[in-house]
KOLVOBA-362646 format. One line per field, with one value per residue (C-alpha): residue number from 1; y, z, x. Coordinates in steps of 0.5 Angstrom, whole numbers, plus 500, padded with zeros to 3 digits. Each point is the difference from the previous one (the first is absolute). Layout:
N
num = c(NUM  ...)
y = c(Y  ...)
z = c(Z  ...)
x = c(X  ...)
This chain:
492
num = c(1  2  3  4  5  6  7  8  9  10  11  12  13  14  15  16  17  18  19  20  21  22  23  24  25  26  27  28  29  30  31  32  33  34  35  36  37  38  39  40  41  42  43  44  45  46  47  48  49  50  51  52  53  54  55  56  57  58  59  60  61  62  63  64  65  66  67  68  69  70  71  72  73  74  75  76  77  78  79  80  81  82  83  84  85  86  87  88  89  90  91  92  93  94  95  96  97  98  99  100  101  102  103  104  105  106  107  108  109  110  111  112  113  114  115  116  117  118  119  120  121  122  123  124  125  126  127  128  129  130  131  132  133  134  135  136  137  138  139  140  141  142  143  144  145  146  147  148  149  150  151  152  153  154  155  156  157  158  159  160  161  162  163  164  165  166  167  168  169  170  171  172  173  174  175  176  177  178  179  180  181  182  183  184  185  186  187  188  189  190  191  192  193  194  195  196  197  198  199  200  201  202  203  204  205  206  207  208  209  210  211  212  213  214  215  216  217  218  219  220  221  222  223  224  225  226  227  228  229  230  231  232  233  234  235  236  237  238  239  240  241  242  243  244  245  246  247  248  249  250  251  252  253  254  255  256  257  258  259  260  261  262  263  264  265  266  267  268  269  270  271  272  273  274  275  276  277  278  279  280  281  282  283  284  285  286  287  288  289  290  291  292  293  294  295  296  297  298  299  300  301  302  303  304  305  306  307  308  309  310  311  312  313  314  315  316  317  318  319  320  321  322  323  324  325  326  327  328  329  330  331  332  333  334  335  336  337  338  339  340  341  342  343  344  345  346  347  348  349  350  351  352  353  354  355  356  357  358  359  360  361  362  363  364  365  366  367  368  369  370  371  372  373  374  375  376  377  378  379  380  381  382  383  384  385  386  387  388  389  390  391  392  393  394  395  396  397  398  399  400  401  402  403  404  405  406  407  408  409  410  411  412  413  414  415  416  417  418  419  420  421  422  423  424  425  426  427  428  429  430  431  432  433  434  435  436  437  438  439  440  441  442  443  444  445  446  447  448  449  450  451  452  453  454  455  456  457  458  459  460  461  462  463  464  465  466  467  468  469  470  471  472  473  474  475  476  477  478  479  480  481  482  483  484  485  486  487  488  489  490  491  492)
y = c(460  494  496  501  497  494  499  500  495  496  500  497  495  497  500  496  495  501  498  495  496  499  495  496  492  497  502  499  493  498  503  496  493  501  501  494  496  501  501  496  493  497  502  495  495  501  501  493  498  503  501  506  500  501  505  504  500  502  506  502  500  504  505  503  502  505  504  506  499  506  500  497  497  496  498  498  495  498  498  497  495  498  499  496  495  497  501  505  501  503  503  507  506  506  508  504  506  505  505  498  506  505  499  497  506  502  499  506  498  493  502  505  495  496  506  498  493  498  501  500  506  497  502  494  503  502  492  498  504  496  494  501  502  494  495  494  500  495  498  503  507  503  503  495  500  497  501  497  503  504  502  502  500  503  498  502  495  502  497  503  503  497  493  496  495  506  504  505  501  506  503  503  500  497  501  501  506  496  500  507  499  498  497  493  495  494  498  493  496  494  494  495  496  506  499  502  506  502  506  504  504  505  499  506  502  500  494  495  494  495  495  496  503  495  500  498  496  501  506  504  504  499  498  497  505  500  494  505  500  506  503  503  506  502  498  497  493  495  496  493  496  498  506  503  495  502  506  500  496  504  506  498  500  498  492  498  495  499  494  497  495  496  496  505  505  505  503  505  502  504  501  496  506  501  506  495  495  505  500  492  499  504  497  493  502  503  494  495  496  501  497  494  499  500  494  502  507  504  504  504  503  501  506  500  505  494  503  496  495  502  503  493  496  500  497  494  497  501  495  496  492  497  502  504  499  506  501  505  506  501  507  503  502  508  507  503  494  501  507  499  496  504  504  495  499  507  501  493  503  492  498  493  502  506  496  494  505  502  494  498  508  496  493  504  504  494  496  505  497  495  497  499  496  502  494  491  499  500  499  501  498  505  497  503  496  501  499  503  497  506  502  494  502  506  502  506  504  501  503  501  507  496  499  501  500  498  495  497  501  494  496  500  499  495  495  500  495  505  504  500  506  504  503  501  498  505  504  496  506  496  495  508  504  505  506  506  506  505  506  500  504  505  501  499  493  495  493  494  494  493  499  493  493  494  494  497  504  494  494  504  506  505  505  501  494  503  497  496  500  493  504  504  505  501  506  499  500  508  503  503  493  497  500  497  494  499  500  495  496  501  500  493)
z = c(579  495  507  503  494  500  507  500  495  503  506  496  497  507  503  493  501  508  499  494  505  505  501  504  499  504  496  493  503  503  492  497  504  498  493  500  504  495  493  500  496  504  507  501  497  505  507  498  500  506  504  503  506  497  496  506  504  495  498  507  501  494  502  506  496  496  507  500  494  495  496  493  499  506  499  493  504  504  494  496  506  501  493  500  504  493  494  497  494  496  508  503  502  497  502  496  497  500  501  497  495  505  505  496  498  493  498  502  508  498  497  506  505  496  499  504  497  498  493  493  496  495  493  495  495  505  502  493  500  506  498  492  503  504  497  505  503  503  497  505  497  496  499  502  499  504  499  502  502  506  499  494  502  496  505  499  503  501  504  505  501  506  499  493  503  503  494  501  496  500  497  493  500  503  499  507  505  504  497  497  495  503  507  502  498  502  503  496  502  496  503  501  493  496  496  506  504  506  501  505  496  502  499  497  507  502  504  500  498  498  494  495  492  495  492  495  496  498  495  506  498  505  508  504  506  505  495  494  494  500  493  497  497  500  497  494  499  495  503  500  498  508  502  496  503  507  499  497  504  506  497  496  503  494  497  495  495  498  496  504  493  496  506  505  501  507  501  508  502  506  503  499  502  496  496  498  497  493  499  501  496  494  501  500  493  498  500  500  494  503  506  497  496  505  504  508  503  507  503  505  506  505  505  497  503  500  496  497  496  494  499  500  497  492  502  502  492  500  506  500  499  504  504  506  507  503  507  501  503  507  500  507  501  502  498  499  495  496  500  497  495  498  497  498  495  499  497  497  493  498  500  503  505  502  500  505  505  500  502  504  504  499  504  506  501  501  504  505  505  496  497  493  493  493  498  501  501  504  494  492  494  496  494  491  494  497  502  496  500  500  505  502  506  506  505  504  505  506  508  507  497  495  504  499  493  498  503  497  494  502  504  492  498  504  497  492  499  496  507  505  505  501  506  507  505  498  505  502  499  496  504  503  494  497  505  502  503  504  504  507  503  503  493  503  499  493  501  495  500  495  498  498  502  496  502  499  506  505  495  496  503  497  505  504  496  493  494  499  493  497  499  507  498  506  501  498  492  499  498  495  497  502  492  498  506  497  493  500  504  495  495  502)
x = c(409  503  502  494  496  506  499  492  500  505  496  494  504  501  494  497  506  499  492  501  504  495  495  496  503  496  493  505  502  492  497  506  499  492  502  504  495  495  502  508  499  506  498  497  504  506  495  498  506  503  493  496  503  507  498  495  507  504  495  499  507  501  494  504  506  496  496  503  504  500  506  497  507  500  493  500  506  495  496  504  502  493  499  507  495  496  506  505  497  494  498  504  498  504  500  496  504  494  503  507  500  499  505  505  504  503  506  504  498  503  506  502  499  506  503  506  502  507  500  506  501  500  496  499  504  505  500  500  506  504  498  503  506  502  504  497  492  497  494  494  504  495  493  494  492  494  493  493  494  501  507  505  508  506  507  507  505  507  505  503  506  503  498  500  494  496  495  494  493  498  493  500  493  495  492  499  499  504  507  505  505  506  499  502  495  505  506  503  506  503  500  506  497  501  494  494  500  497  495  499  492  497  492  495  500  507  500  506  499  506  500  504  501  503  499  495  506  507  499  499  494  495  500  496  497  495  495  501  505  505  502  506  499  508  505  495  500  496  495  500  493  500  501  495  495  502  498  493  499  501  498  493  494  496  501  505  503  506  503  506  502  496  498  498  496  500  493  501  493  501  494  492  497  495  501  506  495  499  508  500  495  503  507  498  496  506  504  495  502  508  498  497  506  506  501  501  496  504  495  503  495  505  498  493  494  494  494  495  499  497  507  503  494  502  508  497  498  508  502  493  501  495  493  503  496  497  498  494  499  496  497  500  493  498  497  507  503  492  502  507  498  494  506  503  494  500  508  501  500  499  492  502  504  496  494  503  502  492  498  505  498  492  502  504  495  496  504  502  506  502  506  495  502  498  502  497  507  506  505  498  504  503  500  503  499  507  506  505  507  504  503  502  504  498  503  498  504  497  502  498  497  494  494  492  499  506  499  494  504  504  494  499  506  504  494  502  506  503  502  506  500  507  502  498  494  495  496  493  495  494  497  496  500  496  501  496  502  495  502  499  493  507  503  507  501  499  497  501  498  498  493  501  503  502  497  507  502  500  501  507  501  505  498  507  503  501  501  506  506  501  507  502  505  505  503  507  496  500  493  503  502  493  498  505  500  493  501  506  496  493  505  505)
């Protein structure tokens, strides 16, 4: 009776999976382009530069990949390429996991899927207990911790007995369905250096993929893997100041402050989301006075998540030295974005905001189909009337992964003459901004797309460009030594 009944409900899995899978692409793509046609504000801007004809061959052409198709997988493939046409960013298409919940399975469904992995058996005392004994261990012997939002490590590494450059990690314990104690995480080999190694790295789903680990730094405390910092549990070492600042700032997801000497401060902001922008304000408030007693400011943005200006907007009295130029938004016109903004007037607790979203809703509606302004100008001056002396130096990190809102961040920044730019190109996602997302009439897909377009997009475009750092800082500069690169710098 107990098979039968786990028989059944496998059966029913599989037709909900089955049936999640299918879909009719061609009806999905057409509602898709009509969308986009009707309410994206940077369609137009690239079909004028390309022309209709090029773009009704390209969309005639991308149609016929869709008849027949039923795979929500491909389709989505199909999709994005046509959405690949206008821009990369703030335009996408995603599969949406209604039914994630149900047709995931639990935990121990998962785990015998895996069930037959190369594993160690080792537990962590009895690791512990090895290492303590060996007279010589290499420095990547030990117990290692890793933690981010969606998953939290804890990783034996032994060296293994038949060659002194091979070691293995293994799972101690891991928040994962997906992971059991003691089997084989990664493969690590060290390289001809003798400081780097390479790693053969089993992803959450147990995939294979190579890359490269090397250390935070000469203390051998943390490592460097997979765009995350690795830290050592055992053998227990104190941590340097730098390697503490490498760790919060790989692992905190609130904003913070630390005082680097009494010339400089470090202020990480991981995000511009905006329920970040209590957490930004409150710190700024904490050390204000701090702030504008000490001589040079990193701000360090790097692998940001955009979000909204507000949560940025009481930085700017720290960098502000000069009126900053602004281009204004144009607003795509449509009944769908005066919907949205209707509820943006109703959740913005700020009356302001909330009742500048309102009229924005007020003007689309009577402009339908246009490209409308709210403003008699392209450009405004944003202007303060204190400038304050300290700090007198700014540097801020930024990479390849801030866009959106960070970089309306540093649209602002970059004009101050307190301010340089640390790092690499950032991504070119602002120009077309302020995205929205809707569910496709068949519930298989989700659409995003922008509402608004700078009207700086054909005279300075950032879109696809990015911005660039006054300081670029190569890959031979180790991320872990990023900081310090700009303090001397800021410093010297």
């Amino acid at each position: 009776m107990i098979k039968l009944f786990i028989s059944i409900i496998v059966i029913v899995l599989l037709v909900i999976q089955t049936s999640a899978q299918n879909c009719n692409c061609t009806e999905s793509f057409d509602w898709m382009v009509k969308t986009i046609e009707q309410n994206d504000a940077g369609f137009k801007y690239v079909v004028d530069k390309k022309g209709i004809d090029n773009y009704n061959k390209f969309t005639s052409e991308i149609r016929k990949k869709t008849e027949g198709e039923k795979s929500q997988t491909a389709c989505r493939k199909i999709m994005e390429n046509w959405l690949l046409y206008f821009r990369e960013g703030h335009l996408a298409v995603r599969i949406k996991n209604t039914n994630e919940d149900k047709i995931l399975p639990n935990d121990s469904i998962v785990q015998q899927q895996y069930k037959n992995e190369k594993t160690i058996d080792l537990t962590e005392k009895q690791l512990i207990d090895i290492l303590e004994k060996k007279e010589e261990r290499n420095p990547i012997e030990g117990i290692w911790y890793y933690n981010n939002n969606n998953n939290t490590y804890t990783l034996g590494i032994i060296r293994n007995e038949k060659s002194d450059k091979k070691f293995t990690a293994f799972i101690i314990k891991a928040d994962s369905a997906y992971w059991l104690p003691k089997q084989v995480k990664a493969e690590l080999t060290l390289n001809d250096d003798n400081k780097t190694y390479s790693v053969d790295f089993k992803m959450r789903d147990h995939s294979l993929q190579k890359f490269q680990l090397k250390f935070g730094n000469e203390s051998n405390n943390i490592f460097y893997l997979i765009d995350n910092y690795w830290t050592r549990l055992y053998p227990e070492n104190n941590l340097t100041i730098n390697e503490k600042l490498l760790i919060s700032f790989n692992n905190s997801k609130i904003p913070f402050i630390q005082q680097l000497n009494d010339k400089t401060l470090y202020l990480r902001i991981p995000s511009f989301y905006y329920n970040q922008k209590r957490y930004i304000d409150s710190i700024l408030f904490k050390y204000d006075s701090l702030l504008k007693s000490t001589p040079n400011l990193i701000i360090d943005i790097r692998n940001g998540t955009g979000g909204s200006s507000h949560s940025w907007e009481k930085i700017i009295p720290y960098l502000y030295t000069n009126p900053i130029r602004l281009a204004n938004n144009l607003y795509k016109a449509s009944e769908l974005n005066a919907k949205e903004y209707d509820n943006y007037a109703k959740d913005f607790k700020d009356s302001i905001i909330s009742t500048r979203c309102h009229l924005t809703a007020i003007r689309m509606r009577e402009h339908i189909g246009e490209l409308i302004s709210l403003s008699d100008s392209k450009y405004v001056n944003f202007t303060l009337e204190k400038v304050y002396p300290y700090p007198h130096n700014v540097g801020i990190i930024c990479n390849k992964a801030n866009a959106s809102a960070d970089e309306g961040f540093l649209t602002y920044a970059i004009q101050s003459k307190k301010v340089k730019l640390f790092g690499t190109t950032t991504a070119g996602m602002i120009d077309i901004a302020n995205m929205k997302t809707i569910d496709f009439p068949d519930g298989n897909f989700v659409l995003y797309y922008g509402m608004t377009i700078s009207t700086s997009a054909h005279e300075n475009p950032i879109e696809g460009i990015g911005f660039q750092p006054d300081y670029f800082i190569d890959s031979s500069i180790d991320e872990n030594d990023r900081i310090e690169y700009t303090k001397s710098i800021l410093e010297h």
